[in-house]
N, C-alpha and C positions, 0 to 999 in steps of 0.2 A: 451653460453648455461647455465653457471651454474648461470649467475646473475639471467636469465629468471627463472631458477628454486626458485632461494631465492624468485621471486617476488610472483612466484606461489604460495610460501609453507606460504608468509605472507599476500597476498591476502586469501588464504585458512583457515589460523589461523583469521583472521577478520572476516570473514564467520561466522565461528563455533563461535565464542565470539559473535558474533551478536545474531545467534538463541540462545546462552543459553540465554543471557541478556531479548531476547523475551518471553523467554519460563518460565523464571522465572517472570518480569511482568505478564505472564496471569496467575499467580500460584495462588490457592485459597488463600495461605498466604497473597500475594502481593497486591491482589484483594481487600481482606482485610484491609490491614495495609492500603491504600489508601484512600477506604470507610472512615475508623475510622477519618485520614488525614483530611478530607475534609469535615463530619460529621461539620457541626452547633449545633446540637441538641446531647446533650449526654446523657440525658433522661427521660425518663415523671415520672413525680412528683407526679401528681393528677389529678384526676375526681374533676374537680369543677361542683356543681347541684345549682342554684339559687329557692330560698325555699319560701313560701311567711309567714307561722307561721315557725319560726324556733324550737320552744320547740316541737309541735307535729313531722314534724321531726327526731330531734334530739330521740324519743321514738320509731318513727318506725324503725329507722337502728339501731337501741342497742339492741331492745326489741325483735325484728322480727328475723333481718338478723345479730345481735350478731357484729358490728362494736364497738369497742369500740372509747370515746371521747379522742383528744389527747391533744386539746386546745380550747379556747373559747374567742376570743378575739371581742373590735368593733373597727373599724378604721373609720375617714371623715379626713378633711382637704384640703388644696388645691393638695396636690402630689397625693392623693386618686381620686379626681376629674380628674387630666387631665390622671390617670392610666386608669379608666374607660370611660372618656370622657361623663363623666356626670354631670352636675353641680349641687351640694347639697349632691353628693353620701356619705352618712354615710355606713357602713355594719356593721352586724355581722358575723363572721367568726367563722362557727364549724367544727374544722380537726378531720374528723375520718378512723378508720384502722382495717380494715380485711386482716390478715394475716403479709403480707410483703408492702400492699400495701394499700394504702389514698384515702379519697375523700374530699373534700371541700363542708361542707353544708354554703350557704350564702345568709343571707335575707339582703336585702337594708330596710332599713329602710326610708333610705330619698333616691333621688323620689321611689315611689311603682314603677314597671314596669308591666306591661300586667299578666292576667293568660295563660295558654297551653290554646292552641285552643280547642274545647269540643271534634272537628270531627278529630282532629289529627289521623291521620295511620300509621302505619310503613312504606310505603313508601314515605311519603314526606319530603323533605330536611331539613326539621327541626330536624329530627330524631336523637335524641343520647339514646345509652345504655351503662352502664358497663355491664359485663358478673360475673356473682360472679360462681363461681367452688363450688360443693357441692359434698361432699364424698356421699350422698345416693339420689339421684332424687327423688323416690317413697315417703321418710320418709321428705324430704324438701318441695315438694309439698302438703303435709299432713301441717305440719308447717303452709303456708301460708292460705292455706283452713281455720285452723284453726283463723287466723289472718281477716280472710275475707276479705281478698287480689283480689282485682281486677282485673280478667283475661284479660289478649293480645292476647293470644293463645287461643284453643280450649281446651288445653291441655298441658301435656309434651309431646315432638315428638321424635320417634328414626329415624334418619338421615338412611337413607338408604343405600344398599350394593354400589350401582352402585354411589352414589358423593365418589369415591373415598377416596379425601382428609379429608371429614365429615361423610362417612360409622361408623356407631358406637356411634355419638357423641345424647347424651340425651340431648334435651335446652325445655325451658319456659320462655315465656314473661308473663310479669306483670305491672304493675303501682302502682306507691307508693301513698303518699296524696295529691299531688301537678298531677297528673297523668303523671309524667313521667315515662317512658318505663325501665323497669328493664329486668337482664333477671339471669335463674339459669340454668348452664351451667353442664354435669359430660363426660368428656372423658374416653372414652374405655381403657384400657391399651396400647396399641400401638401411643397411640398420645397422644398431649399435652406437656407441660414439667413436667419434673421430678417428680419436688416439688406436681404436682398433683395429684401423686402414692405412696407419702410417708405412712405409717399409720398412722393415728389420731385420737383421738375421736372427733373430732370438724366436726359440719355438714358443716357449711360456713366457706369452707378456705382460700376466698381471691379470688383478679380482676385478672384475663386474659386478659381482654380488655375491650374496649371503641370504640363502633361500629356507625358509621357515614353513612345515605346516600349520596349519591352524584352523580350526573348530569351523569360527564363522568370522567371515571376513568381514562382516560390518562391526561386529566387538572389537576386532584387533584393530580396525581405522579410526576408535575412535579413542583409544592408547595411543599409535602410531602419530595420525595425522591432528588428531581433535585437540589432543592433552599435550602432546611433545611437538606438534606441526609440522613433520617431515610430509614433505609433498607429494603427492600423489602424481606418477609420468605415465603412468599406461594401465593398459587392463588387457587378458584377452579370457578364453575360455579354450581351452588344449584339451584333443582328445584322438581316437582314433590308435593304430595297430600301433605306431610311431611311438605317441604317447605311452604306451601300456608297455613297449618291450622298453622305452629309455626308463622308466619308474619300475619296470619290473611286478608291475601291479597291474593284472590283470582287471580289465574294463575300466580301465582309470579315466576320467574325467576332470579336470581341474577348472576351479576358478583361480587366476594368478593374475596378483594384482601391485605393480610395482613402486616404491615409495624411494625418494631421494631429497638427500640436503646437497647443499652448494661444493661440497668435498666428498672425498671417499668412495667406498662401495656404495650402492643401495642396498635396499632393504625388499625382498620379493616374499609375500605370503602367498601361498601355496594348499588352496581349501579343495578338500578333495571329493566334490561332490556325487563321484562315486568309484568307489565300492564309498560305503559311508560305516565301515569297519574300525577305524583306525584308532589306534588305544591310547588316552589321555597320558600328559607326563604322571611319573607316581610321584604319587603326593607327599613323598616325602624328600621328593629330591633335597639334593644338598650340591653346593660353588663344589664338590671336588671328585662329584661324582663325573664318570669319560661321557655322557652323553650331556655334561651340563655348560653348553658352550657358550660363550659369553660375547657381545657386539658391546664395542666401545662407543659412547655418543660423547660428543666433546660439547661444555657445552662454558657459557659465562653467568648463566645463571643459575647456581648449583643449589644455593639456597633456597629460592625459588622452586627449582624439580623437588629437592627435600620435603618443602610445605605443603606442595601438591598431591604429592605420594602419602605426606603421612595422613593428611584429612580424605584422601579419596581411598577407590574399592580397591587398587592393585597392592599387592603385597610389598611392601619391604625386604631385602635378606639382609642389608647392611641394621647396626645397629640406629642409623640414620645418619647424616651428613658428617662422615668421617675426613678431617684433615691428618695427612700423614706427617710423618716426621722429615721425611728426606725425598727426594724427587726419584730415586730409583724406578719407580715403574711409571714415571714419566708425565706425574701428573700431582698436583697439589693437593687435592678433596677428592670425595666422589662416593657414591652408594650404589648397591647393588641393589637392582628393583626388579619384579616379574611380571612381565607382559597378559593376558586373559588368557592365555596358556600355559604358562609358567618357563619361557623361556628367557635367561637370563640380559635385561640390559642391563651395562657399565657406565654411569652417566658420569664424567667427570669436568673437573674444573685444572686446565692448565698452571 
């Protein structure tokens, strides 16, 4: 009787060590430490915008939206070439910063690539915006008026009670000289992060994000989240008069579902469940074409992304894990790779 009981009482004690050992696994800590663990991506760098005058440009983000320049470099060579998988690729490369956070203005000089399409919309898969955060909507939108800023919207729109996770939030789309889609963003108090509710005198404070359409949202999370491990922060479903005059798209619907690492902007996909019109990137894009905007992922495992990429479905454009010769655009390695839409990532190695 008493061995039977020893066996009970340490069958019993493996028991209970099993559910803690479980229960600590599902702990948000744990959930955590694991993500970060397995995390590829440790965090976005930059808004790359491909420019075709780069000095015009370079005056409307200083002048307008108050970016300052950080650098101004030009790069060609063969390592330039097989980065961008273009042959002849020269650029110039202008790093500018609002706030906390970068963009990359960069004109090719050698070969020119394509202009934006003239009929471009918000919902076709070519779509990139940053989000710039503006302490006052009313007095920002005044600003661009004043600039003779070329409207997306109808308007600035106030996001309604009933999208929950967007009740509150004031946005406007616009297009800059090149006609890509901008947008000026002000969070309610209750959302956003922090840094958004600090006091400032500055109108333009800085990226939020970098917003993408895309096909279907569970293909792109599992590039995004699955393959590269940028984490998943929210979800909503956006719709209504608000929705359709700020996208300009008529009965628009969205599924938008937003992605972040430990730094940077996020990453927000943008599926637009209806009108279900919206026209794939063309397949022949090329790094130098104005709709082919590029997001930097910083990462330490760059070999790693390399092997993934070359044995798995997503496309390569670099010739594969390029080391540069010199640090000018601010990074040691790095390949150009396309998302299951074919929007340009920049993964590199510091």
């Amino acid at each position: 009787m008493l061995h039977l009981a020893q066996r009970r009482f340490r069958l019993a004690s493996c028991l209970l060590t099993l559910h803690l050992l479980l229960a600590l696994a599902s702990s948000p800590a744990a959930q955590a430490a694991q993500a970060t663990a397995s995390a590829i991506v440790e965090r976005i760098e930059a808004i790359s915008i491909v420019v075709s005058d780069m000095d015009r440009s370079v005056d409307f983000y200083s002048q307008v939206l108050t970016f300052q320049k950080v650098s101004d470099v030009e790069v060609f060579g063969n390592e330039v070439e097989h980065l961008q998988g273009l042959f002849g690729a020269r650029m110039r490369v202008v790093r500018m910063q609002l706030g906390d956070e970068f963009i990359e203005l960069t004109e090719f000089l050698t070969p020119q690539g394509r202009p934006m399409p003239v009929d471009s919309r918000s919902n076709d898969r070519w779509f990139q915006h940053v989000a710039i955060i503006v302490s006052d909507m009313d007095r920002a939108y005044q600003v661009l008026r004043e600039h003779n800023v070329k409207h997306a919207s109808t308007g600035p729109q106030l996001l309604p009670d009933y999208i929950k996770s967007a009740a509150g939030i004031r946005a406007f789309y616009f297009r800059d000289p090149n006609s890509h889609f901008l947008e000026i963003l002000q969070f309610p108090r209750d959302k956003g992060d922090a840094k958004w509710h600090r006091p400032s005198d500055k109108l333009f404070l800085g990226i939020d994000h970098t917003a993408i359409v895309v096909g279907d949202t569970d293909a792109s999370l599992r590039f995004y989240r699955d393959t590269l491990g940028i984490r998943v922060v929210g979800a909503s479903e956006n719709y209504g008069t608000e929705q359709e005059h700020l996208n300009n798209v008529f009965g628009a619907r969205l599924r938008i579902t937003a992605l972040r690492t430990t730094q940077g902007p996020g990453i927000e996909l943008l599926e637009y469940l209806a009108p279900r019109d919206s026209r794939p990137m063309p397949a022949d894009s090329r790094a130098n074409d104005l709709w082919a905007w590029k997001t930097t992922l910083v990462t330490h495992q760059a070999g790693r992304v390399a092997d993934v990429f070359r044995k798995g479905k997503y496309p390569l454009v670099s010739s594969g894990l390029v080391t540069l010769v010199d640090d000018r655009l601010g990074f040691r390695a790095g390949l150009l790779i396309r998302d299951p839409d074919g929007h340009l990532m920049q993964v590199v190695a510091e």
